[in-house]
KEDO-145586 format. One record per atom (N, C-alpha, C, O): residue in three letters; atom name; x, y, z. Coordinates in steps of 0.2 Angstrom, whole numbers, m for minus. Layout:
% KEDO-145586
{site ALA,CA,{X,Y,Z}}
...
END
This chain:
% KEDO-145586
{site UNK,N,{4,m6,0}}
{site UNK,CA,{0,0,0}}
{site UNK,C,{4,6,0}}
{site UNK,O,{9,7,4}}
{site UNK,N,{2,11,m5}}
{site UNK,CA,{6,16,m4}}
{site UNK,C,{3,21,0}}
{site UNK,O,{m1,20,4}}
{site UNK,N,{7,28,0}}
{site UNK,CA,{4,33,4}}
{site UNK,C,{m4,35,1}}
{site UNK,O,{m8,35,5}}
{site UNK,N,{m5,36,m4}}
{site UNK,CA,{m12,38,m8}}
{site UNK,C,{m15,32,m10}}
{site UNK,O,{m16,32,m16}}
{site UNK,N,{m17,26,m5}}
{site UNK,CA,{m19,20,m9}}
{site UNK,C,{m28,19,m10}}
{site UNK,O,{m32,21,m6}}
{site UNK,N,{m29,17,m15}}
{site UNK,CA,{m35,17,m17}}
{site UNK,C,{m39,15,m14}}
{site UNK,O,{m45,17,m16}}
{site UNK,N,{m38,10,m9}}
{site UNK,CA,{m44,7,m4}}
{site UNK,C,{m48,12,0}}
{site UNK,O,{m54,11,1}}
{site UNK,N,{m43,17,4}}
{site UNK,CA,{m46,24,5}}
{site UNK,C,{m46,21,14}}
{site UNK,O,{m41,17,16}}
{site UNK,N,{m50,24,16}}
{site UNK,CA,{m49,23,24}}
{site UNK,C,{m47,17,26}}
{site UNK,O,{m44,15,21}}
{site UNK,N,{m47,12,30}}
{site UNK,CA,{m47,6,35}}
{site UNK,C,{m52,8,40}}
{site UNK,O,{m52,13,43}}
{site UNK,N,{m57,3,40}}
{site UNK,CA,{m62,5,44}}
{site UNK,C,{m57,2,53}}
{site UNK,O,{m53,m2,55}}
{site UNK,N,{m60,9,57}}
{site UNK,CA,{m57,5,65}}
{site UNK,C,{m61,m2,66}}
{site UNK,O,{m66,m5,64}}
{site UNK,N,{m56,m2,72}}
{site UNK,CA,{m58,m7,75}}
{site UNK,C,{m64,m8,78}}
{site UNK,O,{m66,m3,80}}
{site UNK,N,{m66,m15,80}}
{site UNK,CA,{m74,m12,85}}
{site UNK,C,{m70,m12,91}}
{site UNK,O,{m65,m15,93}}
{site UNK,N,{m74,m6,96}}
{site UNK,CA,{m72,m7,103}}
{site UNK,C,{m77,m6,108}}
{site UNK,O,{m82,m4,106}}
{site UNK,N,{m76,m8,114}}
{site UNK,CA,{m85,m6,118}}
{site UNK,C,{m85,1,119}}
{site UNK,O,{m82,5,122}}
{site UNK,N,{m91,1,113}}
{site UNK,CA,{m94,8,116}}
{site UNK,C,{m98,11,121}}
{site UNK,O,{m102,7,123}}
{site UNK,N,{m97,16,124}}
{site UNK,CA,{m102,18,129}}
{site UNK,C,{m110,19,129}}
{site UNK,O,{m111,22,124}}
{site UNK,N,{m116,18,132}}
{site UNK,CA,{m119,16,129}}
{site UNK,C,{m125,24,127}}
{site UNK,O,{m129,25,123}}
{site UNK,N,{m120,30,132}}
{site UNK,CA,{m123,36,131}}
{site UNK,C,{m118,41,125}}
{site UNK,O,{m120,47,124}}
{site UNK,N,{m115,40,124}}
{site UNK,CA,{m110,39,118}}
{site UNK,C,{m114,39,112}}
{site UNK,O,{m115,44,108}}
{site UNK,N,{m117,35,112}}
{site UNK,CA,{m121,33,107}}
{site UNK,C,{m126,38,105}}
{site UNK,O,{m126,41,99}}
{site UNK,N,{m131,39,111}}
{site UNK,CA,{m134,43,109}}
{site UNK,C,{m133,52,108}}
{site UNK,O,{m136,56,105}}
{site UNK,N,{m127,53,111}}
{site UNK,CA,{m123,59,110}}
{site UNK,C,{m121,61,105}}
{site UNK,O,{m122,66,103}}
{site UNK,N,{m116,55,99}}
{site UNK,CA,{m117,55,94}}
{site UNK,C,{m121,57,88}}
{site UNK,O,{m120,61,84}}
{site UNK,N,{m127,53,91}}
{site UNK,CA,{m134,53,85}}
{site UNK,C,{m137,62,87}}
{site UNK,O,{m139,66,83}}
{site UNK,N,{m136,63,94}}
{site UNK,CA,{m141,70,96}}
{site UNK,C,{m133,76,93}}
{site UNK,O,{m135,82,93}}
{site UNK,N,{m128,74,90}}
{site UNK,CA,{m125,81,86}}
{site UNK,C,{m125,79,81}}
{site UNK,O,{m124,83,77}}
{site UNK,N,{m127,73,78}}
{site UNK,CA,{m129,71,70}}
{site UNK,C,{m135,74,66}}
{site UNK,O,{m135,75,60}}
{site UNK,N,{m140,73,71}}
{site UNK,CA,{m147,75,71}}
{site UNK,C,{m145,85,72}}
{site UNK,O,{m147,89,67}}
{site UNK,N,{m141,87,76}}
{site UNK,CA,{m141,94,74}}
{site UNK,C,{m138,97,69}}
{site UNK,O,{m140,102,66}}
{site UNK,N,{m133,94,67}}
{site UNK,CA,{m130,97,61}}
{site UNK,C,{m134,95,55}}
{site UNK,O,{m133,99,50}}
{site UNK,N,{m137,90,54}}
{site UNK,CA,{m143,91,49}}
{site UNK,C,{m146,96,51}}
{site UNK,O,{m147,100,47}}
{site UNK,N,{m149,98,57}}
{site UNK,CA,{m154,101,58}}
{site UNK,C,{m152,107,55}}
{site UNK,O,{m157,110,53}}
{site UNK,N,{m144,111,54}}
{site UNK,CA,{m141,116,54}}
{site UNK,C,{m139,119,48}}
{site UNK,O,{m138,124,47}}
{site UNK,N,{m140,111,43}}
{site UNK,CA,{m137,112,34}}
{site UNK,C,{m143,112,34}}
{site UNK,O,{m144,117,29}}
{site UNK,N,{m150,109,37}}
{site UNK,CA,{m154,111,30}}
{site UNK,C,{m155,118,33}}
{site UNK,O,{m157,122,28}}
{site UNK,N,{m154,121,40}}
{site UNK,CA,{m158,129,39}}
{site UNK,C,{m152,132,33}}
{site UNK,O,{m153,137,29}}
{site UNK,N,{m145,128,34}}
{site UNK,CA,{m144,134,29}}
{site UNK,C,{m143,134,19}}
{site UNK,O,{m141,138,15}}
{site UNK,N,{m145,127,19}}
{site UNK,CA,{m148,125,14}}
{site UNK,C,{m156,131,12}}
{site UNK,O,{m157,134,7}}
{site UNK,N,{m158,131,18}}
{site UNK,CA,{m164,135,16}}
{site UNK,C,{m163,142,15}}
{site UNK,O,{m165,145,11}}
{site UNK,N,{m158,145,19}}
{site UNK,CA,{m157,153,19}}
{site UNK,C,{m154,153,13}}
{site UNK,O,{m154,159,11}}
{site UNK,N,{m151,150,9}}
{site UNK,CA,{m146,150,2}}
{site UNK,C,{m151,151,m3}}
{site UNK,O,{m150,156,m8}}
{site UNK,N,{m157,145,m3}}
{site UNK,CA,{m162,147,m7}}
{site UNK,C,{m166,152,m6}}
{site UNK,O,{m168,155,m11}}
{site UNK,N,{m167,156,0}}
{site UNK,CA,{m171,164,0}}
{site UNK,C,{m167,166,m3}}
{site UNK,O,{m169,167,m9}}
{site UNK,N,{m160,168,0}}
{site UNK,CA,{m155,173,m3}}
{site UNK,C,{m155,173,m11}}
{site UNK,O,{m152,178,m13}}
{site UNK,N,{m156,168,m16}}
{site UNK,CA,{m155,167,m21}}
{site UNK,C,{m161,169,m24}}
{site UNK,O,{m161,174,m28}}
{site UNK,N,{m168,167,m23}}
{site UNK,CA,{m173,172,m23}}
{site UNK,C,{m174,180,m23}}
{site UNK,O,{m175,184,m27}}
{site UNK,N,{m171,180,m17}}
{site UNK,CA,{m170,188,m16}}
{site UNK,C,{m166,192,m21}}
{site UNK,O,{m169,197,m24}}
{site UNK,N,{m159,189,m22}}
{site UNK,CA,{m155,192,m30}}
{site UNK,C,{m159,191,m35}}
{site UNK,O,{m159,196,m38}}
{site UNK,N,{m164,186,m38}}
{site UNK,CA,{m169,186,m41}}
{site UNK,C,{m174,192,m42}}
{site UNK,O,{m174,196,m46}}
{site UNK,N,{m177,190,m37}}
{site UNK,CA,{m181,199,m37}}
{site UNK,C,{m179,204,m37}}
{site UNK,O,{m182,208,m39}}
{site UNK,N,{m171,206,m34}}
{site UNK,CA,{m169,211,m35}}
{site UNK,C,{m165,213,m42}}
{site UNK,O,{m161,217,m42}}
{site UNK,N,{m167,208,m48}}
{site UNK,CA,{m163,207,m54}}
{site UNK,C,{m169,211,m59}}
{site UNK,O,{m169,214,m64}}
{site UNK,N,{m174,208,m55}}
{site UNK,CA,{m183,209,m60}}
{site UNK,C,{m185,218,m56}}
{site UNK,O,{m189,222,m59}}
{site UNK,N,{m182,218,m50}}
{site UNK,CA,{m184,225,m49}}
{site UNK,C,{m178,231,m53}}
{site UNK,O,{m181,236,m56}}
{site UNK,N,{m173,231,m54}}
{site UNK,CA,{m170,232,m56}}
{site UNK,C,{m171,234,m63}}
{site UNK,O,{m171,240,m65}}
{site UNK,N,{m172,228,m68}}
{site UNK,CA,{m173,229,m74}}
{site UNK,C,{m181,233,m76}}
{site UNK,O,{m182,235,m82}}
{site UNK,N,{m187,232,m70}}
{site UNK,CA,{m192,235,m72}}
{site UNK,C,{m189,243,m71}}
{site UNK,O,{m192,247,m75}}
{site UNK,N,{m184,245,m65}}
{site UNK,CA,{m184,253,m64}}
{site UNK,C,{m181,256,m72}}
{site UNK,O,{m184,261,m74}}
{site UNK,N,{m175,252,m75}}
{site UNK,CA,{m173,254,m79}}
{site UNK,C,{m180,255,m86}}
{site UNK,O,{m180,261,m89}}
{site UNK,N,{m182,252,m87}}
{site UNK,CA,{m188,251,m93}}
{site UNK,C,{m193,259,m89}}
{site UNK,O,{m196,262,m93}}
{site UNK,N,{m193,260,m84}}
{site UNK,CA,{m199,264,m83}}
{site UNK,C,{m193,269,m82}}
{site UNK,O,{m195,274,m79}}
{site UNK,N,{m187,270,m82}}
{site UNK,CA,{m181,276,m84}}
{site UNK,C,{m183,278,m93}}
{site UNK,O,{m183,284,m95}}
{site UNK,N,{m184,272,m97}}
{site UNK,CA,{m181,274,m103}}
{site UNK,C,{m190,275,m103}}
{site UNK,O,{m191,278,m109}}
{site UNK,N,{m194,273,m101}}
{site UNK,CA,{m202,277,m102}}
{site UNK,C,{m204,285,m101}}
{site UNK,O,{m207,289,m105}}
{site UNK,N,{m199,286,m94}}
{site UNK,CA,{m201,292,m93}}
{site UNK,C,{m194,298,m98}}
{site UNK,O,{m194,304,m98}}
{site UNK,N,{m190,294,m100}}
{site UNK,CA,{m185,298,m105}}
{site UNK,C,{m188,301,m111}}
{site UNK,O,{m187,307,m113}}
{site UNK,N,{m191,296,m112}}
{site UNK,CA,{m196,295,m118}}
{site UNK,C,{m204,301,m120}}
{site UNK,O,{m206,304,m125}}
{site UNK,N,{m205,300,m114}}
{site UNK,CA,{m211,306,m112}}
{site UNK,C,{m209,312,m112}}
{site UNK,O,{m212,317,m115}}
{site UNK,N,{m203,313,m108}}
{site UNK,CA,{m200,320,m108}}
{site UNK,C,{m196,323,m114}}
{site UNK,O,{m196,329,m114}}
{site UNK,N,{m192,320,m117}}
{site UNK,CA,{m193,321,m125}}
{site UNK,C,{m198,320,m129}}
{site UNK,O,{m198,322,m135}}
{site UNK,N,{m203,318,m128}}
{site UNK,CA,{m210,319,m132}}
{site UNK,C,{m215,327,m131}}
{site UNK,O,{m218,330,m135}}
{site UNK,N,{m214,329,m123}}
{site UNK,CA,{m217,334,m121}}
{site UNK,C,{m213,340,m125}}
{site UNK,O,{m216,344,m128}}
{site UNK,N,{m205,340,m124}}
{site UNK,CA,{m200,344,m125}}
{site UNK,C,{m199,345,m133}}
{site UNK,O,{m196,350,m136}}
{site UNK,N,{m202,341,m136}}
{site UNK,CA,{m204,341,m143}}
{site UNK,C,{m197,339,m146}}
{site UNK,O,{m198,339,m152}}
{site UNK,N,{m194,338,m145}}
{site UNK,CA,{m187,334,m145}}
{site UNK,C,{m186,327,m151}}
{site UNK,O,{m182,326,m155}}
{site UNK,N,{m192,323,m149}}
{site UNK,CA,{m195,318,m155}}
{site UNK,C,{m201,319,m158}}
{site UNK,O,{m203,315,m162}}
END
């Protein structure tokens, strides 16, 4: 076996585990899911948010070249 060998880890050995261990394990396992999906979820607001701020954005611009348009029309310009 080399230094980078393909097989990848060696799983350990068994050994007696404790039996509240156990569930100590499982209760930070169960948090850190609990903590990717919130921030799984906040990633999807935020990219919403740049969304709509992409669609507000381009409607200010469209009612800029409206109202550009009005006031060279008033100003007799076109």
């Amino acid at each position: 076996m080399g230094l980078f060998s393909a097989r990848g880890r060696l799983s350990q050995p068994a050994a007696h585990e404790w039996p509240p261990g156990r569930r100590v394990r499982a209760a930070i396992h169960s948090i850190g899911r609990e903590v990717a999906a919130g921030l799984h979820q906040a990633r999807l607001i935020l990219i919403a948010a740049t969304n709509d701020a992409r669609i507000v954005a381009v409607l200010l611009l469209l009612a800029a070249v409206a109202l550009g348009l009005e006031m060279a029309a008033s100003f007799h310009v076109i």
